[in-house]
C-alpha positions as CSV (number, residue, x, y, z in Angstrom):
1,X,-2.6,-18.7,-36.0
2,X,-0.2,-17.5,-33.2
3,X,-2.5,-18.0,-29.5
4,X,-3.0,-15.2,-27.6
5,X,-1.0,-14.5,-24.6
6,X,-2.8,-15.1,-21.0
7,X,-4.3,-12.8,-19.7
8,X,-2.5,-12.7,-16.5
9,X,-4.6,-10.5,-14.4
10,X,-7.9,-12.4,-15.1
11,X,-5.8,-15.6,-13.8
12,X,-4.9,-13.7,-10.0
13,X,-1.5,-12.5,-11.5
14,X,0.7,-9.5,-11.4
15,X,3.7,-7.8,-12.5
16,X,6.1,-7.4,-9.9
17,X,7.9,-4.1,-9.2
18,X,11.0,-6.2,-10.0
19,X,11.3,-7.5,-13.7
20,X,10.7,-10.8,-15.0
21,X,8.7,-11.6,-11.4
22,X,5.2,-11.8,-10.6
23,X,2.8,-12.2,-7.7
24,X,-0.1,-14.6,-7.8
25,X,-3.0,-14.2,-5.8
26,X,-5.3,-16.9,-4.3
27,X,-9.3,-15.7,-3.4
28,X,-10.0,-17.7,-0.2
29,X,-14.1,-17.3,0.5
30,X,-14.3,-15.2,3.8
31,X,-10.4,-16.0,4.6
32,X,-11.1,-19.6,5.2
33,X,-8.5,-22.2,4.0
34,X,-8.0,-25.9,4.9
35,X,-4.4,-27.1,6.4
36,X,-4.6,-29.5,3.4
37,X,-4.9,-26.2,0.8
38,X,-2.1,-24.2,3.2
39,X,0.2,-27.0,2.7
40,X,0.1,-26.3,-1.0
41,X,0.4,-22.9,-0.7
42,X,3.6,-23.1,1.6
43,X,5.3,-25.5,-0.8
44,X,4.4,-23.5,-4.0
45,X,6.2,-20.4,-1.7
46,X,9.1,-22.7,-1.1
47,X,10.1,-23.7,-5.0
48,X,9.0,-21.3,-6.8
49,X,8.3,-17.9,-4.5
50,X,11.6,-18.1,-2.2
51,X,9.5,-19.0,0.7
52,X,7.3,-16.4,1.6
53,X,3.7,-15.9,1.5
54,X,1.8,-12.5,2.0
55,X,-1.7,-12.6,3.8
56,X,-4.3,-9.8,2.9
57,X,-6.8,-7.1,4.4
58,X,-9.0,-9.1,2.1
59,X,-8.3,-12.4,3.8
60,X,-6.4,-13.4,0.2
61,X,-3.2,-15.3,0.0
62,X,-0.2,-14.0,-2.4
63,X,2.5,-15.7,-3.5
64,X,5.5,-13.1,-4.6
65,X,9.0,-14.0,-6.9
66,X,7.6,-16.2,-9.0
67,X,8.8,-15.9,-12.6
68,X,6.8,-16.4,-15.9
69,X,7.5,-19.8,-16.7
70,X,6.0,-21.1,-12.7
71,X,2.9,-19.9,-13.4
72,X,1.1,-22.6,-15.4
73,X,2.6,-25.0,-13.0
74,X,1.3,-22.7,-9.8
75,X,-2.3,-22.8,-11.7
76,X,-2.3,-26.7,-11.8
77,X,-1.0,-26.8,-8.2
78,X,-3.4,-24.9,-6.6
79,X,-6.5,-26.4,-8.7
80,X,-5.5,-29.8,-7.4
81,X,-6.5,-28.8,-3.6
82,X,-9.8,-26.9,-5.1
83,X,-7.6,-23.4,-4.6
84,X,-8.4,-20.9,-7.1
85,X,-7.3,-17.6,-8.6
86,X,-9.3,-16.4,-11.0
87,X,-10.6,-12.9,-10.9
88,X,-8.3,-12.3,-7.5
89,X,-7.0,-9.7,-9.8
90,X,-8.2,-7.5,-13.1
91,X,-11.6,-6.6,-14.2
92,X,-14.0,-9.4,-12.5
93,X,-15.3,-10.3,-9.6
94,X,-12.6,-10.9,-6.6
95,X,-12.9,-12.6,-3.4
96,X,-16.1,-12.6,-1.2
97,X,-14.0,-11.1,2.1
98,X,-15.6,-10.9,5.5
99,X,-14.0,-9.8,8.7
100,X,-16.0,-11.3,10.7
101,X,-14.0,-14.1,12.1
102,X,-15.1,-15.2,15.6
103,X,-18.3,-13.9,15.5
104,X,-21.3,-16.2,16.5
105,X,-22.7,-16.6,12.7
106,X,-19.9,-16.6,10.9
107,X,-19.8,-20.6,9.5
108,X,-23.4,-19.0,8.0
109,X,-21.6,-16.0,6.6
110,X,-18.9,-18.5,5.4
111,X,-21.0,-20.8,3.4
112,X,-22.7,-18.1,1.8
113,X,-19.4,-16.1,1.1
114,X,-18.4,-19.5,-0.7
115,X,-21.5,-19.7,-2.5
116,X,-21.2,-16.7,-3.9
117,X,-17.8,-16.7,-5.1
118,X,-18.2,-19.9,-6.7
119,X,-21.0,-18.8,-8.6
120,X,-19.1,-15.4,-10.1
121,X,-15.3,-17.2,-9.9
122,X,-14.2,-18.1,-13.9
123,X,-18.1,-17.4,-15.5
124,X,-17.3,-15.2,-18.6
125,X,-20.0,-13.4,-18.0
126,X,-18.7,-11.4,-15.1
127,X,-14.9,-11.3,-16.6
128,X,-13.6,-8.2,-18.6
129,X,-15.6,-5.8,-16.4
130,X,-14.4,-1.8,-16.7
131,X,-12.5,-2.6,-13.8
132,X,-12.3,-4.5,-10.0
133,X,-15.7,-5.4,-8.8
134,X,-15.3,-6.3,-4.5
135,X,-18.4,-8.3,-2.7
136,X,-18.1,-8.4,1.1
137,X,-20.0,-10.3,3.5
138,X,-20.4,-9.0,7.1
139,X,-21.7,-10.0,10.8
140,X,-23.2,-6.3,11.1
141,X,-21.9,-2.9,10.5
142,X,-20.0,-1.9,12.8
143,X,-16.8,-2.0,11.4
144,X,-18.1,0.1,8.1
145,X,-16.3,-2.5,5.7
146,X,-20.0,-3.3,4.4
147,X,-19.5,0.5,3.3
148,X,-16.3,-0.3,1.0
149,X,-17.5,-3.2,-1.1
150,X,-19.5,-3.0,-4.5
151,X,-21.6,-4.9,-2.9
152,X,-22.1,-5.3,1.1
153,X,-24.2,-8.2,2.3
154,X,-25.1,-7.9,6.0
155,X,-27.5,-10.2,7.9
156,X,-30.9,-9.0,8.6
157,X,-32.6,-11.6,10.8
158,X,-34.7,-14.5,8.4
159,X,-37.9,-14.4,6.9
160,X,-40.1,-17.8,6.9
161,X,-37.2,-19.8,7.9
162,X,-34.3,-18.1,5.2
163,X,-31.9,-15.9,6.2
164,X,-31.8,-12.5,5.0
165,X,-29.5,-9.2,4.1
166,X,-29.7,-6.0,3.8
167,X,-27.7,-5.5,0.3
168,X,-25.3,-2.2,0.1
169,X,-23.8,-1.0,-2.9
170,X,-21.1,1.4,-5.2
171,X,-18.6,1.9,-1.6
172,X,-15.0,2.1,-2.2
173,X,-12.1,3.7,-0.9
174,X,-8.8,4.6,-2.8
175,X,-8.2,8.2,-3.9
176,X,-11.6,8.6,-4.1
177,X,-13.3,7.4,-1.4
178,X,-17.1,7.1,-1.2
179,X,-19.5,5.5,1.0
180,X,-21.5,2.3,0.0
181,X,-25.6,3.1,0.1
182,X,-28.1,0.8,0.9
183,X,-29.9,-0.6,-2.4
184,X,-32.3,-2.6,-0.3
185,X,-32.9,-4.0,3.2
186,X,-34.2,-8.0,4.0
187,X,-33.8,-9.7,0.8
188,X,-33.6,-13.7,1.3
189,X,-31.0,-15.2,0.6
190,X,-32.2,-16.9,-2.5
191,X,-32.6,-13.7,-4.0
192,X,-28.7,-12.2,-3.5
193,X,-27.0,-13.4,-6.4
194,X,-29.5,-12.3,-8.9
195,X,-29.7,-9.2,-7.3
196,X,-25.5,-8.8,-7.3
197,X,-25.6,-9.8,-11.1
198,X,-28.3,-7.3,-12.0
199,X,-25.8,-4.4,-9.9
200,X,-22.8,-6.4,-12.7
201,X,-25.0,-6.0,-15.6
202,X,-25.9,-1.8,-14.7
203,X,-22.0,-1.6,-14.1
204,X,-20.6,-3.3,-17.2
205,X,-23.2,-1.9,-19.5
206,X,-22.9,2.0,-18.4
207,X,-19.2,2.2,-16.4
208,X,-16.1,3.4,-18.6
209,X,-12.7,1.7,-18.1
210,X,-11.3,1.7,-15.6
211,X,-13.9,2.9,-13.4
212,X,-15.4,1.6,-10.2
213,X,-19.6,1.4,-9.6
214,X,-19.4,3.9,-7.4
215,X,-18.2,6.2,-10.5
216,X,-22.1,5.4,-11.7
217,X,-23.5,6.2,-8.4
218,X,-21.9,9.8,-8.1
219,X,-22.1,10.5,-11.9
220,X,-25.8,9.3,-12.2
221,X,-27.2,9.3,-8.3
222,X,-27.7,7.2,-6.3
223,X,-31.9,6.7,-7.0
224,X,-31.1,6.6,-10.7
225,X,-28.6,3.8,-10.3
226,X,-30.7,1.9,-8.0
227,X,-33.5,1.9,-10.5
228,X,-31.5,0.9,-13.4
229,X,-30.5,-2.1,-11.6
230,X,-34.4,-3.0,-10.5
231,X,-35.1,-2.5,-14.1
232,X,-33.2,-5.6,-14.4
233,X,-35.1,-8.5,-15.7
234,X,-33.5,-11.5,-13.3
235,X,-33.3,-8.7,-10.2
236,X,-36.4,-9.9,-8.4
237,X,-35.2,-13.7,-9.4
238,X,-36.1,-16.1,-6.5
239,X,-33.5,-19.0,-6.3
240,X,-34.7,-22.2,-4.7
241,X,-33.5,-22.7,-1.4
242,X,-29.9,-24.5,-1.3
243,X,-30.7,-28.3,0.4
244,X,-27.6,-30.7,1.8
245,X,-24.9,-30.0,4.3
246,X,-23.4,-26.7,4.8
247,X,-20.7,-25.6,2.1
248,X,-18.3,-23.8,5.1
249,X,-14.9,-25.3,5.9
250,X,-15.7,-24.1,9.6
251,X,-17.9,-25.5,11.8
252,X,-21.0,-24.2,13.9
253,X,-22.1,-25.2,17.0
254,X,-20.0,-25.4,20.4
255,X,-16.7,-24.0,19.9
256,X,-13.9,-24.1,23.1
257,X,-12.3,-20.8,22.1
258,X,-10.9,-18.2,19.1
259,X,-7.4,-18.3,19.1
260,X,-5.9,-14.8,17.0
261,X,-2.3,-15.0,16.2
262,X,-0.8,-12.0,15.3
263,X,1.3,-11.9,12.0
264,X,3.6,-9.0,11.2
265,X,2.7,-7.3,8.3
266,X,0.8,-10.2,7.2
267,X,4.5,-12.1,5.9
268,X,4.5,-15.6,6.5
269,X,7.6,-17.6,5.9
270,X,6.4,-21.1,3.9
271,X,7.9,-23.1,7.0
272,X,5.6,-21.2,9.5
273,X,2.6,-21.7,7.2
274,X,3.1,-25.3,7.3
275,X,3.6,-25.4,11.1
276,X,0.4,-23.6,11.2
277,X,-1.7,-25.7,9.2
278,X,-0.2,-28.9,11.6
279,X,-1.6,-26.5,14.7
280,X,-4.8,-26.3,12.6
281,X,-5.2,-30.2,12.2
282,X,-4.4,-30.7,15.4
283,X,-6.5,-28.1,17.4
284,X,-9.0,-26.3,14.8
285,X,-10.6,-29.2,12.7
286,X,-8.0,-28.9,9.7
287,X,-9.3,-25.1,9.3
288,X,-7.4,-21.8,9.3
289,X,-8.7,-18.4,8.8
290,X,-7.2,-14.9,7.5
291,X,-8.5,-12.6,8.7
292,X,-8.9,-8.8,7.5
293,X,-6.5,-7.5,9.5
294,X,-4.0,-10.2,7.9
295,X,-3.7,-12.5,11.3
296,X,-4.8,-16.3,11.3
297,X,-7.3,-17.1,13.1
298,X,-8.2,-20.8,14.5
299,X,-11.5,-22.3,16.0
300,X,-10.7,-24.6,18.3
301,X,-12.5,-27.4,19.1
302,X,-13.5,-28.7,22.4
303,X,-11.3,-30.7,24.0
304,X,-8.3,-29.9,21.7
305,X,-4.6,-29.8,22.8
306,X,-3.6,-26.1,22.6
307,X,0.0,-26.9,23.5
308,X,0.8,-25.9,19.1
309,X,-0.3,-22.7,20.1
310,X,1.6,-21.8,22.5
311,X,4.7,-21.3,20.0
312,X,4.3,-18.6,17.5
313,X,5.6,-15.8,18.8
314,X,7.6,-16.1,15.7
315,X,5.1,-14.8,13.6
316,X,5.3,-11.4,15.1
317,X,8.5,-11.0,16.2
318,X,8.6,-7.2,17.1
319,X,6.2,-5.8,19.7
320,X,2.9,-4.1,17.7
321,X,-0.5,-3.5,17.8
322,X,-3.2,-6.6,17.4
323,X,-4.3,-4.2,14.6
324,X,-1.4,-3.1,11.9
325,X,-2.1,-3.4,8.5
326,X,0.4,-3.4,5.9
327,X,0.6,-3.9,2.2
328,X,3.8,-5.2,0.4
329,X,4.3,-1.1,-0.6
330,X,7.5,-1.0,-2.4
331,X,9.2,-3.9,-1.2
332,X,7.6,-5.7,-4.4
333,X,4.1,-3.9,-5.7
334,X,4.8,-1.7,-8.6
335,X,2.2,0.9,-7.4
336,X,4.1,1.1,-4.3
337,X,5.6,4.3,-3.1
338,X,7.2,3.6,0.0
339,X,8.9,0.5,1.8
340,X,5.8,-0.1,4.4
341,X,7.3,-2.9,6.3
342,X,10.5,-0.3,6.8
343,X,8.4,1.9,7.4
344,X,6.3,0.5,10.3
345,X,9.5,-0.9,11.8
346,X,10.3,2.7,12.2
347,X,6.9,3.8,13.7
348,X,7.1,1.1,16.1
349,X,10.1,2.3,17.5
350,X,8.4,5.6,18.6
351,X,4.7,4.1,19.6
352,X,4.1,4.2,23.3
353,X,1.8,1.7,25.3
354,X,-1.3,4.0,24.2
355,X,-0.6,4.1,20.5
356,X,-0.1,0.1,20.5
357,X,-3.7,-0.5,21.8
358,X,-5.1,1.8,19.2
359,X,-5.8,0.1,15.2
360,X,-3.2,0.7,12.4
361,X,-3.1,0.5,8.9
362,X,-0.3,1.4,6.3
363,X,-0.8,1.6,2.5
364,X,2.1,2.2,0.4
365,X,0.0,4.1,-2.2
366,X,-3.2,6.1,-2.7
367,X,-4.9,2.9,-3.6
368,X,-5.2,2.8,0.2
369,X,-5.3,-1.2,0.0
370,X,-5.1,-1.6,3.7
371,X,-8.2,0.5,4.4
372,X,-6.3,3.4,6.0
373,X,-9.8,5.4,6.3
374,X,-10.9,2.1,8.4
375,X,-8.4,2.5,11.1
376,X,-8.0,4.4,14.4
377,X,-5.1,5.5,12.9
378,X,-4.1,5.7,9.0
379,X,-1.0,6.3,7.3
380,X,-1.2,6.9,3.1
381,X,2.4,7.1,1.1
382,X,0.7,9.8,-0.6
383,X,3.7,11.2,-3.1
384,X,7.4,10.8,-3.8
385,X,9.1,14.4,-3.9
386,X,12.3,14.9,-5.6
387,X,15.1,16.2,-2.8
388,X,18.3,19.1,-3.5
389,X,20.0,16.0,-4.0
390,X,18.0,14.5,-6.6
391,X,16.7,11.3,-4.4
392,X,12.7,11.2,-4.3
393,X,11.9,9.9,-1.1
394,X,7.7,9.5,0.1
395,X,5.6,11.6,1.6
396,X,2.8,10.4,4.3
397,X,-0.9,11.5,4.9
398,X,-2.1,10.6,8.6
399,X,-5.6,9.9,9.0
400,X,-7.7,9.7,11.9
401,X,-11.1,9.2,13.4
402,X,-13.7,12.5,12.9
403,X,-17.4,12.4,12.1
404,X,-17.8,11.0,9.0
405,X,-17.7,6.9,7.5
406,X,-14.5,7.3,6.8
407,X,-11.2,8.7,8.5
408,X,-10.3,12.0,7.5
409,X,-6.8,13.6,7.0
410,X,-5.2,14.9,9.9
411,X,-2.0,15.9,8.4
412,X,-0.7,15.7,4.9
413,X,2.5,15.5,3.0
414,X,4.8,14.4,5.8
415,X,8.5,13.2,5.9
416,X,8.9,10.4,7.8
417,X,10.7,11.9,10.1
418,X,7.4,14.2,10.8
419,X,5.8,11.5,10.6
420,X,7.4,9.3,13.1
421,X,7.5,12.1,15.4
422,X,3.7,12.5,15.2
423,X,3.2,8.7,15.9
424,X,5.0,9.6,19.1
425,X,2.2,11.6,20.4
426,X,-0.4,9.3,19.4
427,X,-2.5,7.6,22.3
């Protein structure tokens, strides 16, 4: 009998907009990865993915221009430093993101991000769902990501000595964006990953491919949703409380200091990586963080020689805003509909002093991977139209902040001339 090929999306992998390549993803719990694990990253870039490594708004790591017969040999790599990628693409559960770097809790948020992807990463019973099922763990909600996830876990104080979380579900953004509701406020922590596999088993058993949950929740309502997944027979399910050391890679307790470093459009060469994870074992225990807006983060410990630090401008070579998400667009994703990084060079060029102390996010599709509808300001490559002289070149929706959860459009359908002209204004 002749195997089966891979499936290559269950395993973190996609097709490149460029034949015979492919992009592999790695899910990193919260964004955290050790300079041990970053090491292996930067020298898969190096031979196999000509050096460059893309960090996410999901605090994921991709490697791009790999061909077919790397892969298996990527896989092995990455196991032997504990990295994983399955489900970072496909139908199944992806990375447990937070963007809460920096905040007072999040080594708590960290450990239980971890615990919760380990428990969903590579189980076949929450593979081969209708399509992308996101988890997100946040410090509060202030930011509204807990509003974008399948499931939002934020804290909610402890009851009899265990933490607990208010537990939001069906959010997602894309070209149909809808707001996350809350399923249920203060559950212990002992209780969250039956209640996330009850919300899997409504979704898988009554979701079509290749819809999202929050398909069920405006099809069904919200109410009737939330009492299919009560109905659930595990949903009230009371784990026993987790004993032994903290799972986290980064430490609680006294810290001397956050130290952000901003990183162009979230590109990293392999070389920087590596310089970064020597900065890490040197000043932030061996720990680096990506963060949501696709920066690296380091905890610094007390006492630690900051000198490293001090020389990385590299990593951001052109003057931008702390905030300026970008996705690969079409440099390399196949959804992609405009060259972002071009793009945002060009936009930078007009931004005044005001613009650059505002948040940005670019997405080169309608996917809106860079959460557009998160940002002060949002730019969607909305369309390609075809020109008098046959050349199809994008078009650009700009949203900003009104009354709602999300950003709404401002202006639609723009050139990028319009565009940048608009960004001119901006402040």
């Amino acid at each position: 009998m002749v195997p089966s090929p891979p499936n290559f999306r269950l395993d973190g992998i996609y097709t490149q907009r460029q034949d015979g390549f492919f992009m592999q993803r790695i899910k990193l719990a919260a964004g955290v990865i050790s300079a041990t694990q970053a090491r292996a990253v930067a020298d898969i870039s190096a031979r196999f993915g000509r050096g460059t490594i893309h960090l996410t708004s999901r605090g994921s790591m991709e490697i791009h221009w790999l061909r077919e017969e790397a892969l298996s040999y990527v896989k092995r790599e990455l196991a032997k430093t504990g990295l994983t990628s399955r489900g970072a693409c496909g139908g199944a559960v992806r990375g447990v993101t937070s963007s809460s770097h920096g905040t007072h809790g999040f080594p708590r948020l960290e450990a239980l991000a971890r615990q919760v992807q380990r428990h969903f990463t590579g189980n076949p019973r929450f593979e081969r769902l209708p399509k992308k099922f996101k988890i997100g763990v946040e410090a509060d909600i202030s930011g509204g990501r807990h509003l974008i996830q399948d499931v939002g876990l934020v804290p909610a104080g402890e009851e009899d000595g265990s933490p607990c979380y208010d537990v939001w579900i069906a959010g997602g953004l894309g070209r149909e964006p809808r707001p996350g509701f809350l399923l249920g406020e203060r559950f212990p922590e002992g209780r969250i990953i039956p209640v996330i596999e009850a919300v899997i088993a409504v979704y898988a058993a009554n979701a079509p491919p290749p819809k999202r949950l929050k398909f069920l929740a405006q099809q069904m309502g919200e109410q009737k949703l939330r009492e299919l997944i009560e109905a659930e027979s595990g949903f009230s399910e009371l784990l026993p409380a987790a004993s032994g050391f903290a799972e986290g890679l980064v430490a609680g307790g006294e810290v001397s200091q956050q130290r952000e470093l901003p990183v162009f459009a979230g590109e990293l060469t392999a070389g920087q990586l590596l310089r970064l994870a020597d900065a890490a074992d040197v000043c932030a225990d061996g720990v680096l963080q990506v963060t949501a807006d696709q920066n690296i983060l380091l905890t610094v410990i007390p006492g630690a020689d900051t000198t490293l630090l001090n020389d990385f401008s590299d990593l951001s070579p052109v003057p931008a805003p702390r905030v300026l998400r970008i996705c690969p667009g079409r440099h390399e994703c196949s959804m992609g509909l405009a060259e972002t990084r071009t793009v945002a060079a060009a936009l930078l060029e007009q931004m005044g002093e005001a613009g650059q102390q505002l948040s940005w996010a670019l997405s080169g599709c309608p996917n809106s991977c860079t959460q557009p509808q998160l940002a002060e300001v949002g730019i969607v490559s909305s369309a390609l139209v075809k020109g008098d002289d046959g050349e199809r070149t994008p078009r650009f929706d700009l949203y900003r902040r009104g009354d709602t959860h999300f950003n709404t459009a401002f202006a639609r359908a723009l050139t990028l001339e319009q565009l940048t002209a608009m960004v001119r204004d901006i402040g």
